[in-house]
DOFI-136280 format. One record per residue (C-alpha): x, z, y; chain; residue number from 1. Coordinates in pm, whole numbers. Last residue first. Layout:
N
[atom [X, Z, Y], 'A', NUM]
...
END
This chain:
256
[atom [1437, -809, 1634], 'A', 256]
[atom [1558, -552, 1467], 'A', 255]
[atom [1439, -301, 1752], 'A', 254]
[atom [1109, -423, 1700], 'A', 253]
[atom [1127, -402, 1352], 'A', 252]
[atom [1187, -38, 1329], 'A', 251]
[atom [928, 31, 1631], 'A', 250]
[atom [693, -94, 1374], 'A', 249]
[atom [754, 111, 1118], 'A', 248]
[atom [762, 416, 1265], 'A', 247]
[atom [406, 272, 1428], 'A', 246]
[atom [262, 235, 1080], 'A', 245]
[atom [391, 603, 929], 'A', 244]
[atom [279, 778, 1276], 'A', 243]
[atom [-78, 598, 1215], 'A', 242]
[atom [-101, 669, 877], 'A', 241]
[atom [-2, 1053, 956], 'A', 240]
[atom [-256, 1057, 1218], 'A', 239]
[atom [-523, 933, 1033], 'A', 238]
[atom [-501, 1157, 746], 'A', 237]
[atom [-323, 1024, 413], 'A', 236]
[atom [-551, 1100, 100], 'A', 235]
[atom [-334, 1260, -192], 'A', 234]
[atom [-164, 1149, -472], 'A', 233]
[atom [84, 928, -278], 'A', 232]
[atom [211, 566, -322], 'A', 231]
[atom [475, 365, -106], 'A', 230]
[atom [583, -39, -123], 'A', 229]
[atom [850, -131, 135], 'A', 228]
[atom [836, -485, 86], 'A', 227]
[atom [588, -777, -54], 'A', 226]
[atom [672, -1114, -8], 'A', 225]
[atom [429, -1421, -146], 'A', 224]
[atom [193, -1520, -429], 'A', 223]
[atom [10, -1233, -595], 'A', 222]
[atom [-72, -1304, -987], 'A', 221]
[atom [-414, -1274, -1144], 'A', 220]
[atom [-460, -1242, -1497], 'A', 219]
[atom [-582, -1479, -1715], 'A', 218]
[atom [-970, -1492, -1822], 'A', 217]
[atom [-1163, -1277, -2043], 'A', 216]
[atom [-1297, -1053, -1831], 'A', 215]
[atom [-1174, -1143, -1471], 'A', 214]
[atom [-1000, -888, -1256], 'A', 213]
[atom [-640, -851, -1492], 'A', 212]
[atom [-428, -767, -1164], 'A', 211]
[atom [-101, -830, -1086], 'A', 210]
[atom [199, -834, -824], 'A', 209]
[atom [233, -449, -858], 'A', 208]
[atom [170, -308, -1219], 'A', 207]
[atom [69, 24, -1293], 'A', 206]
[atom [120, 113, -1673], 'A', 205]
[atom [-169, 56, -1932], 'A', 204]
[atom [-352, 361, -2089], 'A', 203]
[atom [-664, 318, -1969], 'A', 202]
[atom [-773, 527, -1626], 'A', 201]
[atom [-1100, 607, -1483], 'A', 200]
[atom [-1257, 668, -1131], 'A', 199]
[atom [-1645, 711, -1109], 'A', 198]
[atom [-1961, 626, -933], 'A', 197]
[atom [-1908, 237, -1010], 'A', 196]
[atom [-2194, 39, -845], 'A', 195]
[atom [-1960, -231, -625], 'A', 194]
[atom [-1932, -329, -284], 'A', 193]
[atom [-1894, -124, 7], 'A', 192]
[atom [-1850, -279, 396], 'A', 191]
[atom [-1570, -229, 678], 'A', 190]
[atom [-1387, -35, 923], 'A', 189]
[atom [-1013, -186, 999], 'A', 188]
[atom [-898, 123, 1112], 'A', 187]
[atom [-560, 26, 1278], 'A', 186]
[atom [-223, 87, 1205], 'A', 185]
[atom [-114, -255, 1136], 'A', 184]
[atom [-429, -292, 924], 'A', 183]
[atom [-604, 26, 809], 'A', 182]
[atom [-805, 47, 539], 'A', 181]
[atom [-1051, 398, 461], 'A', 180]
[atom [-1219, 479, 175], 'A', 179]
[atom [-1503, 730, 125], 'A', 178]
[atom [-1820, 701, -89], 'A', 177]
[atom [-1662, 630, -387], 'A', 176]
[atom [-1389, 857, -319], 'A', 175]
[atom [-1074, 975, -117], 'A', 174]
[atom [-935, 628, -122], 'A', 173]
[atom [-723, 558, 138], 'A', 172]
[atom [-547, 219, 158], 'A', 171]
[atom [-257, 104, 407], 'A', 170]
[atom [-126, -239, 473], 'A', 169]
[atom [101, -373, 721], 'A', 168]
[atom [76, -693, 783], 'A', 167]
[atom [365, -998, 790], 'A', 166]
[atom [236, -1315, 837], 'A', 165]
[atom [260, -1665, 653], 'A', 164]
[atom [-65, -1631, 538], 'A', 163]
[atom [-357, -1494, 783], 'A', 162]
[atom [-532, -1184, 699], 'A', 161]
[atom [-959, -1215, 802], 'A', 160]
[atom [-1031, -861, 986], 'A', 159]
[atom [-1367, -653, 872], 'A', 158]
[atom [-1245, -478, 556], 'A', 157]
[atom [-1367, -433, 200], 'A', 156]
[atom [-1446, -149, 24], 'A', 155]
[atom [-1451, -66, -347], 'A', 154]
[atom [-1669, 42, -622], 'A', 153]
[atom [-1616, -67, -976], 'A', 152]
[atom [-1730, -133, -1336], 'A', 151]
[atom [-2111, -199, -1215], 'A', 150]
[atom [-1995, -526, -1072], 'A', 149]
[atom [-1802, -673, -1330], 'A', 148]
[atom [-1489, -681, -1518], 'A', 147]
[atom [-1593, -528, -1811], 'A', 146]
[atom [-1424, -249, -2078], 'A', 145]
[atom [-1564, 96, -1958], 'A', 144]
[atom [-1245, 195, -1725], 'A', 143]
[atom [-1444, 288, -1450], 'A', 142]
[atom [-1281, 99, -1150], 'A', 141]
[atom [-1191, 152, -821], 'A', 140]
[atom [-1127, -62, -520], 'A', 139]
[atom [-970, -165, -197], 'A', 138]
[atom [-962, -451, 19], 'A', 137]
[atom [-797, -669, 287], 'A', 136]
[atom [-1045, -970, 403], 'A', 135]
[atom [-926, -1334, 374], 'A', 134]
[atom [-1245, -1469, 229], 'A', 133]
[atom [-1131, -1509, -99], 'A', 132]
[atom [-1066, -1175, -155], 'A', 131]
[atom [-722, -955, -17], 'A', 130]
[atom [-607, -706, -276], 'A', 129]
[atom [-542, -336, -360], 'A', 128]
[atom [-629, -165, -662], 'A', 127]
[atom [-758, 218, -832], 'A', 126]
[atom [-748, 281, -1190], 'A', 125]
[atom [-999, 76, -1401], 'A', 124]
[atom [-1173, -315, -1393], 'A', 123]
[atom [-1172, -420, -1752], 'A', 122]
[atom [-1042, -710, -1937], 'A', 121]
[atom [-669, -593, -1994], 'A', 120]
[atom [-563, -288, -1801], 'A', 119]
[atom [-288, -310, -1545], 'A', 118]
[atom [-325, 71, -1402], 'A', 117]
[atom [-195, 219, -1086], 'A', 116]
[atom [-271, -156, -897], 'A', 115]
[atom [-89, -379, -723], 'A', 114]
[atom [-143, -702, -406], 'A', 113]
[atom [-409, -923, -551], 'A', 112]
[atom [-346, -1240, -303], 'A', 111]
[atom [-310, -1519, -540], 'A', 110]
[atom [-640, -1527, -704], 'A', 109]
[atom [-860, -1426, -389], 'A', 108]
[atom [-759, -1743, -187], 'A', 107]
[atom [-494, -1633, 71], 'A', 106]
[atom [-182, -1863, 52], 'A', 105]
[atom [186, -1759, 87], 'A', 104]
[atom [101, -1410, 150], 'A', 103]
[atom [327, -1143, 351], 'A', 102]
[atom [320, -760, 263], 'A', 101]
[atom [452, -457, 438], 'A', 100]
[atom [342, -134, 232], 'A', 99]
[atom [106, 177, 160], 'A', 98]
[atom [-108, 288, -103], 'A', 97]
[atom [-315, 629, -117], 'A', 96]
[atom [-516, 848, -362], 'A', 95]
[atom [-773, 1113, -333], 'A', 94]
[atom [-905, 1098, -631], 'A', 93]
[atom [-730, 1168, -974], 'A', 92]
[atom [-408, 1094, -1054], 'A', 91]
[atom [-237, 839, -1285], 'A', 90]
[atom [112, 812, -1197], 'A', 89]
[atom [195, 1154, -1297], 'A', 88]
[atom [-10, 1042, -1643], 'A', 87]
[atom [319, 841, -1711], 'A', 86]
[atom [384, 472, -1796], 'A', 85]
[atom [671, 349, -1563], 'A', 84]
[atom [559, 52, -1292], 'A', 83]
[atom [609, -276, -1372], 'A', 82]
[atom [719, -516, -1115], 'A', 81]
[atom [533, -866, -1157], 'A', 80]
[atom [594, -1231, -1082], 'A', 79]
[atom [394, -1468, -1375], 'A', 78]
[atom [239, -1728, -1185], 'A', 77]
[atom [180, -1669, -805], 'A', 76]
[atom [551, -1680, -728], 'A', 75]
[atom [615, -1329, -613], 'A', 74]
[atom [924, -1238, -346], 'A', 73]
[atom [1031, -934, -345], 'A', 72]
[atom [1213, -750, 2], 'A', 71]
[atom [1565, -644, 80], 'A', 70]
[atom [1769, -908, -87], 'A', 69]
[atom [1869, -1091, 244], 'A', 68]
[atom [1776, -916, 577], 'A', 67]
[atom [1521, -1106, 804], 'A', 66]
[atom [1359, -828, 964], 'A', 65]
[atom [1040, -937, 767], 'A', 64]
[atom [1226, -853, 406], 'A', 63]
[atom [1452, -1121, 283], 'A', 62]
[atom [1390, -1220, -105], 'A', 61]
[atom [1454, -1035, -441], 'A', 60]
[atom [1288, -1220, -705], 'A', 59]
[atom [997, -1082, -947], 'A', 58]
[atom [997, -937, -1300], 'A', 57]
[atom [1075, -599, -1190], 'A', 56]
[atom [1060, -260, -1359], 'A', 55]
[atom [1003, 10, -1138], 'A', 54]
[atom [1169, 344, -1126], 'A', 53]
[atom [948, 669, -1136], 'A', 52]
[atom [1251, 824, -1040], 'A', 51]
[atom [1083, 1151, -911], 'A', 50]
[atom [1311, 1200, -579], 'A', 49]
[atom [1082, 962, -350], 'A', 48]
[atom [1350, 676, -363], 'A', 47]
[atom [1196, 487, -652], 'A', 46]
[atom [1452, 189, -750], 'A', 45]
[atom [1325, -167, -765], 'A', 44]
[atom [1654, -320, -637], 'A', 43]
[atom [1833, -488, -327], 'A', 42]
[atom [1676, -268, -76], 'A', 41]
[atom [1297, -287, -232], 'A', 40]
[atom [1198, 52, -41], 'A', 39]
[atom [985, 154, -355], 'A', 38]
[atom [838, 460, -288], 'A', 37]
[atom [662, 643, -536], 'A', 36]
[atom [431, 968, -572], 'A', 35]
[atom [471, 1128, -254], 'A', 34]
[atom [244, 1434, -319], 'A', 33]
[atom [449, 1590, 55], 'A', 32]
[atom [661, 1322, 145], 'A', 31]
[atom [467, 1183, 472], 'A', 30]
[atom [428, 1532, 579], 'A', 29]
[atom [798, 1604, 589], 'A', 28]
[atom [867, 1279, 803], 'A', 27]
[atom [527, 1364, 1016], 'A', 26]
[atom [696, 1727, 1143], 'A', 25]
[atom [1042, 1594, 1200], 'A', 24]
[atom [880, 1344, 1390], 'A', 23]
[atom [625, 1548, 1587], 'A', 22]
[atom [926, 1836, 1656], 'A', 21]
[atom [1167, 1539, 1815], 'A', 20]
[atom [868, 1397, 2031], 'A', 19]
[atom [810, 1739, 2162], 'A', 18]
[atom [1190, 1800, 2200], 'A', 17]
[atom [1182, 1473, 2409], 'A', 16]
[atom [923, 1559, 2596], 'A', 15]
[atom [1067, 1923, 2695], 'A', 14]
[atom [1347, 1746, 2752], 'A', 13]
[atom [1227, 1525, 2982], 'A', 12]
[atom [1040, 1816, 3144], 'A', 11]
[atom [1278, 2029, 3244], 'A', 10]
[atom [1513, 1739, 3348], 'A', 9]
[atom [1254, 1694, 3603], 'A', 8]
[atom [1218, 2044, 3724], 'A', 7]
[atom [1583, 2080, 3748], 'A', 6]
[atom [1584, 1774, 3989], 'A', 5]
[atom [1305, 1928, 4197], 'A', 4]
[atom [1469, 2301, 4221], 'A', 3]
[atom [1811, 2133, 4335], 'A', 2]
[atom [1620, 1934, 4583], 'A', 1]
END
């Protein structure tokens, strides 16, 4: 009986030590090339340790746990935050965006989500939106002064987003050829649009909240909550999306 017992508590801790090792192990991971991360508790600050602080021109709101001032909310008109103008924040391929987002309404205009570079009349940097038809997308442009087809490549998924829902959204773009969504930690597949071969940058900041996607039209504001908004310079594997999702998630479960 003794031997049984012993056996048993063997092997809980073994599992628990296992579970301890494969958290430690992710939490590093997941700040290795960690760019920015905007938590959105109460402020804009960057928490990754290189202060790219964000300038916001948006209202602080409750995040999906319900806490006040711990989330943005964006009005669909002129809501922004600003990221800092650096070239740090302007890397080369692979790239990757991360965060909890909510939409008031889903119609391609209001549902453009941020991007690493707000140019004016021409599709460059890397962005993240939902289209018209609900789907969560991601996309590159050249940088050579249009807004249309040939100026960018991007992907979009297979699931139609609902408003008035929290999702969590991650994009990896490791190049033309490969990007990868994932919707509350699942591959969400999809379909590539767009001629672009290439990945350039203006000299405009990063803006989330905004995008300038039609050539000589307004800009394009994001209408709803957005919270907890991360960006690496590198191409998150599968496993460490899938550990940074489910973190997440257990989080809200146990807030709920």
């Amino acid at each position: 009986m003794f031997t049984i017992r012993l056996t048993n508590m063997t092997k809980l801790l073994t599992t628990f030590l296992a579970v301890l090792a494969t958290t430690f192990l992710y939490s590093q991971d997941l700040t290795t090339d960690l760019l920015v991360h905007y938590p959105f508790d109460g402020n804009a600050q960057d928490i990754s340790g290189n202060e790219f602080h964000g300038i916001p021109n948006a209202t602080l709101t409750q995040d999906r746990f319900g806490n006040a001032d711990s989330a943005y909310y964006f009005d669909g008109i002129d809501d922004f935050i600003d990221l800092p103008i650096s070239p740090v924040l302007k890397p080369q391929l692979p790239i990757t965006f991360s965060c909890w987002v909510k939409f008031d309404v889903i119609d391609g205009y209001k549902s453009v989500i941020a991007t690493n570079d707000f140019a004016t009349d021409s599709h460059s940097g890397a962005w993240i939106n939902v289209g018209t038809s609900g789907t969560f997308s991601v996309s590159i442009g050249n940088n050579t002064g249009n807004t249309s087809t040939p100026n960018r490549r991007g992907k979009s998924g297979t699931s139609n987003l609902l408003p008035n829902v929290w999702y969590h959204l991650v994009a990896v773009i490791n190049g033309p050829q490969d990007m990868v969504l994932y919707i509350d930690c699942r591959d969400d597949s999809g379909t590539y649009n767009g001629t672009a071969s290439y990945m350039a940058y203006s000299s405009a900041p990063g803006s989330i909240g905004r995008k300038d996607a039609y050539y000589g039209g307004p800009a394009s504001y994001f209408q709803g909550s957005l919270d907890d908004f991360r960006y690496w310079n590198r191409a998150l594997t599968q496993d460490e999306v899938e550990y940074l999702c489910q973190f997440d998630l257990d989080l809200e479960e146990n807030e709920l």
